[in-house]
C-alpha positions as CSV (number, residue, x, y, z in Angstrom):
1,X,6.4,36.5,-4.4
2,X,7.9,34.6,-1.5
3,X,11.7,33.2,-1.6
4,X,10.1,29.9,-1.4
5,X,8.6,29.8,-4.2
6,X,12.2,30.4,-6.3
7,X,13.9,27.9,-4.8
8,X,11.4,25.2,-5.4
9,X,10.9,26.2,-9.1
10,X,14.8,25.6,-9.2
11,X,15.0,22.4,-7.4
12,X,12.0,21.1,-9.5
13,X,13.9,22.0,-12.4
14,X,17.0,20.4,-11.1
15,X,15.2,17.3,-9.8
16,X,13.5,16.8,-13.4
17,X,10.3,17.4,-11.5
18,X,8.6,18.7,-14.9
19,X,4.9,18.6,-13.5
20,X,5.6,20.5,-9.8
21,X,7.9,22.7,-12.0
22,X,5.0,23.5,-14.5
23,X,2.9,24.3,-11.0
24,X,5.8,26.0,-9.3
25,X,6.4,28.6,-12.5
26,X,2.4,29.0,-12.8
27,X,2.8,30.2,-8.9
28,X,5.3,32.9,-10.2
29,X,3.6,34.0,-13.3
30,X,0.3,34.2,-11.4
31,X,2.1,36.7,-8.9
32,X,3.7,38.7,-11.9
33,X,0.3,39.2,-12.9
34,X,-1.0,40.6,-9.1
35,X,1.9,42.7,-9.6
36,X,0.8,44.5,-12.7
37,X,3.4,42.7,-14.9
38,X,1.0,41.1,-17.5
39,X,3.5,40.8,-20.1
40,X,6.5,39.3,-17.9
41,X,3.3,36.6,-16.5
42,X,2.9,36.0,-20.0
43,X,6.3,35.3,-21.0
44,X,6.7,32.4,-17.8
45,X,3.7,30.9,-19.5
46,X,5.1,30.6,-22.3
47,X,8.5,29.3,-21.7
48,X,6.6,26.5,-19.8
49,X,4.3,25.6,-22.6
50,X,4.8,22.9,-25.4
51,X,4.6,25.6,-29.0
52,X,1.5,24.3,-30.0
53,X,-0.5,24.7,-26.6
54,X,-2.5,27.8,-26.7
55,X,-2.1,30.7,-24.4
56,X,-4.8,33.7,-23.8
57,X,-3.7,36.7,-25.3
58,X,-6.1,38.1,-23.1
59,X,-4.5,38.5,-19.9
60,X,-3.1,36.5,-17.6
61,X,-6.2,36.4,-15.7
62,X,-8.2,34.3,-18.7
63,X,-6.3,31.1,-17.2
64,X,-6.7,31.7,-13.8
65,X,-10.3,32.3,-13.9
66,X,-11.0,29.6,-16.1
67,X,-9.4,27.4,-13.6
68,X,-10.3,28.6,-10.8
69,X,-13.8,27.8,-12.0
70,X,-13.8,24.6,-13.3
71,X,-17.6,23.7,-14.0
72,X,-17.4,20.6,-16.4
73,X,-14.4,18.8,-15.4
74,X,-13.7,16.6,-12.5
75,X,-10.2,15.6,-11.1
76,X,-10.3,12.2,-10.2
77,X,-8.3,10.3,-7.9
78,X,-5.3,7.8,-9.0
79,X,-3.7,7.1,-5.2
80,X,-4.9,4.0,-5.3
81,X,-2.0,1.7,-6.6
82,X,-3.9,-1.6,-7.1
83,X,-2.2,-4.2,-9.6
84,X,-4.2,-4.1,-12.8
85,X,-5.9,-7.0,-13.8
86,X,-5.9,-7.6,-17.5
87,X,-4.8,-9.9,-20.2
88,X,-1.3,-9.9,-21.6
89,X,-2.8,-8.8,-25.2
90,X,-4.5,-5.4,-23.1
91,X,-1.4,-4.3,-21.1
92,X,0.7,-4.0,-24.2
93,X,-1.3,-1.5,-25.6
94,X,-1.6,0.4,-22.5
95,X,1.8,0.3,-22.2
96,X,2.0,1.3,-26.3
97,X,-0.3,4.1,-25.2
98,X,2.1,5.6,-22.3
99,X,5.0,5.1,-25.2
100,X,3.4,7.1,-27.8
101,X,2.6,9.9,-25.0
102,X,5.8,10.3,-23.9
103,X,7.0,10.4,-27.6
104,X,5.4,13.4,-28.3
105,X,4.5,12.8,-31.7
106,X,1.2,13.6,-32.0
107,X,-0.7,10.2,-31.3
108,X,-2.5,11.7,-28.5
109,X,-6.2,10.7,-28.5
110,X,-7.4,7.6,-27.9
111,X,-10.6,5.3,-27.5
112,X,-11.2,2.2,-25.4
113,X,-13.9,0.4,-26.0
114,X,-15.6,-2.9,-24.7
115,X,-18.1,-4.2,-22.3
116,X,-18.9,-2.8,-18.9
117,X,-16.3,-3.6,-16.3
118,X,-13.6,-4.7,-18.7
119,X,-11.4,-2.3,-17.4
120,X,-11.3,1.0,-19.3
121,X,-11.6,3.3,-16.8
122,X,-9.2,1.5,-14.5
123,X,-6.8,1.5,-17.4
124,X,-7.0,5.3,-17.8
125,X,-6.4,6.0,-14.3
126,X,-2.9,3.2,-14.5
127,X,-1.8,5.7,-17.3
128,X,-2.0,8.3,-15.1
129,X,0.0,6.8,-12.9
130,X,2.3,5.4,-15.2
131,X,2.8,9.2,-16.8
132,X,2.5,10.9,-13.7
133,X,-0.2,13.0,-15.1
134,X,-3.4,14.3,-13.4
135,X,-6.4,13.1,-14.7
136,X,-9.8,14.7,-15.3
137,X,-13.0,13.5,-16.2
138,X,-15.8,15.3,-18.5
139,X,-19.2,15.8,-16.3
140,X,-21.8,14.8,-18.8
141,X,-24.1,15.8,-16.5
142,X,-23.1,19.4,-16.9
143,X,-23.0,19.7,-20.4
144,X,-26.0,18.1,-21.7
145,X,-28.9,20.7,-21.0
146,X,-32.5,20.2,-22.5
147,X,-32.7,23.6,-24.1
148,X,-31.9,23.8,-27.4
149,X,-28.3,25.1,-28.5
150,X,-27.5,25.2,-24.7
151,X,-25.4,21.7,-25.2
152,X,-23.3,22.9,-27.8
153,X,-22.4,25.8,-25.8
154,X,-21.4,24.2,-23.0
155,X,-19.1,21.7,-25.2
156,X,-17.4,25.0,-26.1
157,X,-16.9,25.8,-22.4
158,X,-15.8,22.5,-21.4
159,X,-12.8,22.7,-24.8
160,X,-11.8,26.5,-22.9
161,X,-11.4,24.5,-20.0
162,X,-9.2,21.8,-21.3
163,X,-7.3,23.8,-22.8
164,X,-6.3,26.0,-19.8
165,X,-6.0,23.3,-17.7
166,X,-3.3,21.9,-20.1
167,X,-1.6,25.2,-20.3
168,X,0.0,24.8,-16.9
169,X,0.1,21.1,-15.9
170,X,0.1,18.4,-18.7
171,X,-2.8,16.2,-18.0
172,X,-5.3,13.0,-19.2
173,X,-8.6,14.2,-20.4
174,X,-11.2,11.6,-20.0
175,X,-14.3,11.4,-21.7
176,X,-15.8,8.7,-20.0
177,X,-18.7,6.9,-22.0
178,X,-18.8,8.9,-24.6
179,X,-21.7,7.8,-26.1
180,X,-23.7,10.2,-24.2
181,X,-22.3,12.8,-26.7
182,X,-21.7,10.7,-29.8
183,X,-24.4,8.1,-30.9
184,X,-24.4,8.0,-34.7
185,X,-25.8,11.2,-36.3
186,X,-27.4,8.8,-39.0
187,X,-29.2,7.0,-36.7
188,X,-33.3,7.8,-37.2
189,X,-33.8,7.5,-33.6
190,X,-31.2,9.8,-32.6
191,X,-32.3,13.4,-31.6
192,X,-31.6,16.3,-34.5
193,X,-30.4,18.2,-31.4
194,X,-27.3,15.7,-30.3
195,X,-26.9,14.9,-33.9
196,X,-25.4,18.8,-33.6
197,X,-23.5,18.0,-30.5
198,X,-21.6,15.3,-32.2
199,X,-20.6,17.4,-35.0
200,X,-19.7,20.8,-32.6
201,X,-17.2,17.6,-30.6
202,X,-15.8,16.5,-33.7
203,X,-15.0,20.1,-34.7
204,X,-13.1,21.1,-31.0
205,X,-11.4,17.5,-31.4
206,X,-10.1,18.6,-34.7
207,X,-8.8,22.1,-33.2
208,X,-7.4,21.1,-29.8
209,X,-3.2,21.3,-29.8
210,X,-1.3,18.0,-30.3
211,X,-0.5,17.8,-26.7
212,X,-3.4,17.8,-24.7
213,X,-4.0,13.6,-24.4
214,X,-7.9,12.7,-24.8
215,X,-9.0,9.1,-23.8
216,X,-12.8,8.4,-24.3
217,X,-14.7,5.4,-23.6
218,X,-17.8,3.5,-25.1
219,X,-19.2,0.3,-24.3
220,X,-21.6,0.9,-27.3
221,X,-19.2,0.7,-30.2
222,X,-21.5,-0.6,-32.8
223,X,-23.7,2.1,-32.3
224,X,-20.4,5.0,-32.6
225,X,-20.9,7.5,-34.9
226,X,-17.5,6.7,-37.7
227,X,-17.1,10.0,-38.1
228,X,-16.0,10.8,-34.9
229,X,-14.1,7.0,-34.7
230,X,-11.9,8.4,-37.6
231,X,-10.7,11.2,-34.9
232,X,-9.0,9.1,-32.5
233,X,-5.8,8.0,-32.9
234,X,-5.9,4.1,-32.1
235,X,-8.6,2.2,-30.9
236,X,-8.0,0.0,-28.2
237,X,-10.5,-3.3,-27.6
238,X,-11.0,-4.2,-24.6
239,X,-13.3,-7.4,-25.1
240,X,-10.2,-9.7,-25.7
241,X,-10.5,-11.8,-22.4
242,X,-10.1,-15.6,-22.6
243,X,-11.7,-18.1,-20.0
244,X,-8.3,-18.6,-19.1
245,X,-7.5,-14.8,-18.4
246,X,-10.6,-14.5,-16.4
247,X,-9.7,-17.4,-13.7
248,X,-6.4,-16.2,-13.2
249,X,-8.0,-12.9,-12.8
250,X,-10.5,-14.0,-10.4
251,X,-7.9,-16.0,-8.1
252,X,-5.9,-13.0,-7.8
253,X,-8.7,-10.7,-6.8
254,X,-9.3,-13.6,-4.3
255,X,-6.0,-13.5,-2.6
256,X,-6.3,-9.6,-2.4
257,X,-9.2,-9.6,-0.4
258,X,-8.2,-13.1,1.9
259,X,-5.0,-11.1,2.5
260,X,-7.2,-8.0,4.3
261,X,-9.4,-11.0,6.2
262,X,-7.2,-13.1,7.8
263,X,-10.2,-15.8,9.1
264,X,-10.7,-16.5,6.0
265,X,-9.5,-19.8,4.2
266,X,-7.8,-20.0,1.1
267,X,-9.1,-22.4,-1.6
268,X,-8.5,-21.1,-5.0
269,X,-8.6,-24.6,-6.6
270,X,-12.4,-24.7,-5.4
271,X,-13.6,-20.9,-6.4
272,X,-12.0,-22.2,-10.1
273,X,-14.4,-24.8,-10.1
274,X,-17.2,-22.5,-8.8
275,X,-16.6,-20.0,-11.3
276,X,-16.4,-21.9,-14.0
277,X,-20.3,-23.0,-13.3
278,X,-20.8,-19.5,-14.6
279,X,-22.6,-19.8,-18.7
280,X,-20.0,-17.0,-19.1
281,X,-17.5,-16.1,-16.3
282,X,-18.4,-12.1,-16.2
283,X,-15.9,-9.6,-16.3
284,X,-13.2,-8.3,-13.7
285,X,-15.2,-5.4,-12.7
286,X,-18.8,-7.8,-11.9
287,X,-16.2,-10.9,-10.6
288,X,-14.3,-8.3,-8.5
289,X,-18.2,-7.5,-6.7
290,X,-19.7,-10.6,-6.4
291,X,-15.8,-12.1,-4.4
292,X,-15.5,-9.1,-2.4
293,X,-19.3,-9.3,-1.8
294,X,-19.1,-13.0,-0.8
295,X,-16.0,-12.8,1.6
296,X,-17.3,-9.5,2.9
297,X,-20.5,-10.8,4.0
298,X,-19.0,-14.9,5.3
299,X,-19.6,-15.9,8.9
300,X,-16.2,-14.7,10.7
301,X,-16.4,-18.2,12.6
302,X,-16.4,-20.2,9.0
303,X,-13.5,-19.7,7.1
304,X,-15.2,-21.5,4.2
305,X,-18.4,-19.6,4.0
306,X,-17.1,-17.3,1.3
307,X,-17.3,-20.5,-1.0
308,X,-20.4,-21.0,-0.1
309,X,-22.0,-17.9,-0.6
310,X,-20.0,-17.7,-4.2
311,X,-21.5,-20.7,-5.6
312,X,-25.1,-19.8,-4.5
313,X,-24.9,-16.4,-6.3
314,X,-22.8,-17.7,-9.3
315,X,-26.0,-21.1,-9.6
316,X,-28.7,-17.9,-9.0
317,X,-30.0,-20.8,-6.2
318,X,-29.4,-23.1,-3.1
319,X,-30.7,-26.4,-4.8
320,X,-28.5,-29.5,-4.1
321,X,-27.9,-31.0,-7.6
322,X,-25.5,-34.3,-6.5
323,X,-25.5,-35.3,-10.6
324,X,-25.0,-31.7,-11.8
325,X,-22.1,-31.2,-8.8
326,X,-20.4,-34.9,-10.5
327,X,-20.9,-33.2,-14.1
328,X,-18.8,-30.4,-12.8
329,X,-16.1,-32.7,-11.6
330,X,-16.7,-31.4,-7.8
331,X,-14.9,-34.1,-5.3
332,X,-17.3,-35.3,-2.0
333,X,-15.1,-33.3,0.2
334,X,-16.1,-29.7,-1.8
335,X,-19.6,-30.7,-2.3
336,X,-19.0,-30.9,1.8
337,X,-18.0,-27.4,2.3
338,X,-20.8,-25.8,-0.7
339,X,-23.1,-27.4,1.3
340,X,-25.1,-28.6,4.9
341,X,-23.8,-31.7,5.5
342,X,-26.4,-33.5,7.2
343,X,-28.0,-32.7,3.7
344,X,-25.5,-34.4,1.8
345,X,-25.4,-37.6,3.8
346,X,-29.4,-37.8,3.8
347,X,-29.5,-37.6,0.0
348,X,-26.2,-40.0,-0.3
349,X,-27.9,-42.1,1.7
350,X,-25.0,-42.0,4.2
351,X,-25.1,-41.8,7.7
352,X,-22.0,-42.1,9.4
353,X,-19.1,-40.5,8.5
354,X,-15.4,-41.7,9.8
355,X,-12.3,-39.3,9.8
356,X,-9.2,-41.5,9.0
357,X,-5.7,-41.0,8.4
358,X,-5.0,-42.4,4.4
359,X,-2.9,-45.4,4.2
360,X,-0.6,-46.2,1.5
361,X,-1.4,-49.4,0.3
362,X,1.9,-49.9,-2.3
363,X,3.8,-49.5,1.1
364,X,4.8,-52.9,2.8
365,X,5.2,-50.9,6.3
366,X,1.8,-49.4,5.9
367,X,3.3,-46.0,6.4
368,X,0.9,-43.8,7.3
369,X,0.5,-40.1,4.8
370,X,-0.5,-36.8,6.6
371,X,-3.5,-36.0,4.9
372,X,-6.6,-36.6,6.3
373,X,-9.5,-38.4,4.0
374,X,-13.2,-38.0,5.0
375,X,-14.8,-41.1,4.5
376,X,-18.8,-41.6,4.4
377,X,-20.4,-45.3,5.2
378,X,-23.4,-46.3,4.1
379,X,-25.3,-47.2,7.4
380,X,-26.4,-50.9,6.3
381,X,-22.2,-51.6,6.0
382,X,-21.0,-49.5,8.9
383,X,-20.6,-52.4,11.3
384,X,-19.1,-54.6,8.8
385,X,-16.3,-51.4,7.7
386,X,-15.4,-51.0,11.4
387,X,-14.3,-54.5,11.8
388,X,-12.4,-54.7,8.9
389,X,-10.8,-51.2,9.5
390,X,-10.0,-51.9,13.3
391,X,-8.6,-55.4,12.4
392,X,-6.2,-54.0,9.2
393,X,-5.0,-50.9,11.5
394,X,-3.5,-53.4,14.1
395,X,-1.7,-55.5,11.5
């Protein structure tokens, strides 16, 4: 044991550190135990554990190991400090969930549920954050196994793991799509086989200690078995977005990305119209792809192509529709930048096109405003416009 590692267990303790100070005492225990001292290992365990966590009897050594050889759980990372975009009615119960963990009181498991790219996982990963807690993810891949009885066994692995992992540094369990595990055991097309997987998981849920936090996601709630519904703690939904929730979301994600690409021209009145040509406006997780997708892949010498690109993958075509464009309240100067506009003035019938300062025409002095106004003139009146315009601007 080095001198180190005692003073950094006591200025954890001091700094109120509790999660480097839960690492720092494993650190000590764990070289206790390479000393021999299995007992005195033991006992820094268990001054560091909540009562109800359990602690090998074993040895020392059965945590270590089973930590050192994590096989079905993968820490995932939670750096990445992006604002999270959800509706008001969401982030109070994500905040309601960080509450209730910090209480201690035994509400500890939890299940999101809602359609793909609502935000679950994000939201799990946020709570991390907002606890301060690591947070690992179940590899489904690992446990389900085609022979038979081999699943099951694995699900008792994966609890050992949990468990130990908790022992030593509190942490957020995820169980991410769950459904892989727990389709409803009544269901005649459900395999006899996971029918006994669901009922081994709802027997470790039932026996893991009141401070290990689970959070598992579905996006097929209709199809979750109840049984295993009945073991989480609150259910949180996250299909609560309105139309409203969604735009705002969408010109946020916007500015993040136009902030990274400076070339790029901000119009967030314009991608409102575009996405609301959407049937549905899809979630933040597709709306988040298809405006990064758009602004990533825009001509750097058109600050406007990002629109573009937006509203051809949000129509599913490039067809010029001048009545459907009008339906959707689109001004001439938008249809403009959506599309060619040699293509506009052939279909308009238009052929010229002047570029004019506005002119107040309440003002006596004619003052003139700073915003310019594109004008298009149909070609059989161009003559007779110029006239009038040249002869009105010298007045």
């Amino acid at each position: 044991m080095k001198k180190r590692d005692v003073v950094e267990l006591i200025r954890y303790h001091v700094e109120h550190n509790e999660p480097d100070f839960k690492v720092a005492a494993y650190t000590v225990a764990k070289c206790f135990d390479e000393m021999g001292d299995h007992e005195l290992a033991h006992y820094v365990m268990a001054l560091v554990t909540d009562p109800d966590s359990f602690v090998p009897q074993s040895g020392f050594n059965d945590i270590t190991d089973t930590i050192e050889d994590i096989k079905f759980l993968q820490n995932i990372s939670t750096s990445e400090e992006q604002p999270l975009l959800l509706p008001q009615v969401i982030t109070d119960d994500i905040i309601g969930v960080a509450n209730a963990v910090k209480r201690n009181l035994g509400v500890c498991k939890f299940l999101f549920h809602g359609k793909t790219g609502t935000g679950k996982t994000e939201s799990v990963k946020q709570l991390g954050r907002m606890l301060k807690n690591d947070v690992y993810s179940v590899e489904f891949t690992q446990i389900i196994d085609s022979k038979l009885g081999q699943t099951s066994k694995n699900l008792s692995e994966l609890f050992k793991e949990i468990t130990a992992i908790n022992s030593y540094n509190k942490c957020i369990i995820l169980f991410d799509e769950i459904d892989a595990l727990a389709l409803d055991r009544t269901n005649s097309n459900d395999l006899r086989e996971m029918g006994r997987v669901t009922s081994t998981l709802l027997k470790y849920l039932d026996s893991l200690p009141k401070d290990i936090v689970i959070i598992a996601t579905t996006n097929l709630y209709e199809h979750f078995d109840k049984a295993l519904t009945r073991r989480f703690d609150a259910l949180i939904n996250f299909d609560r977005y309105t139309q409203s929730d969604l735009l705002e979301i969408g010109e946020s994600i916007l500015n993040r990305y136009l902030d990274k690409v400076k070339i790029c021209k901000k119009n967030n009145r314009l991608l409102k119209k575009i996405m609301t040509s959407f049937k549905k406006i899809p979630y933040p997780g597709e709306l988040s792809n298809l405006i990064k997708t758009s602004v990533a892949f825009s001509d750097p010498h058109d600050p406007e192509d990002y629109l573009r690109r937006s509203y051809h993958v949000v129509t599913d075509n490039e067809i010029y529709d001048l009545p459907k464009l009008k339906e959707l309240k689109f001004t001439q100067r938008e249809i403009a930048i959506l599309f060619d506009k040699s293509k506009i003035a052939k279909d308009m019938d238009y052929k010229y096109k002047l570029t004019i300062k506005k002119i107040d025409r309440f003002s006596f002095n004619k003052q003139l405003l700073n915003e310019d106004c594109i004008v298009y003139i149909p070609k059989y009146a161009c003559h007779t416009f110029k006239a009038v315009f040249t002869t009105f601007m010298f007045l």
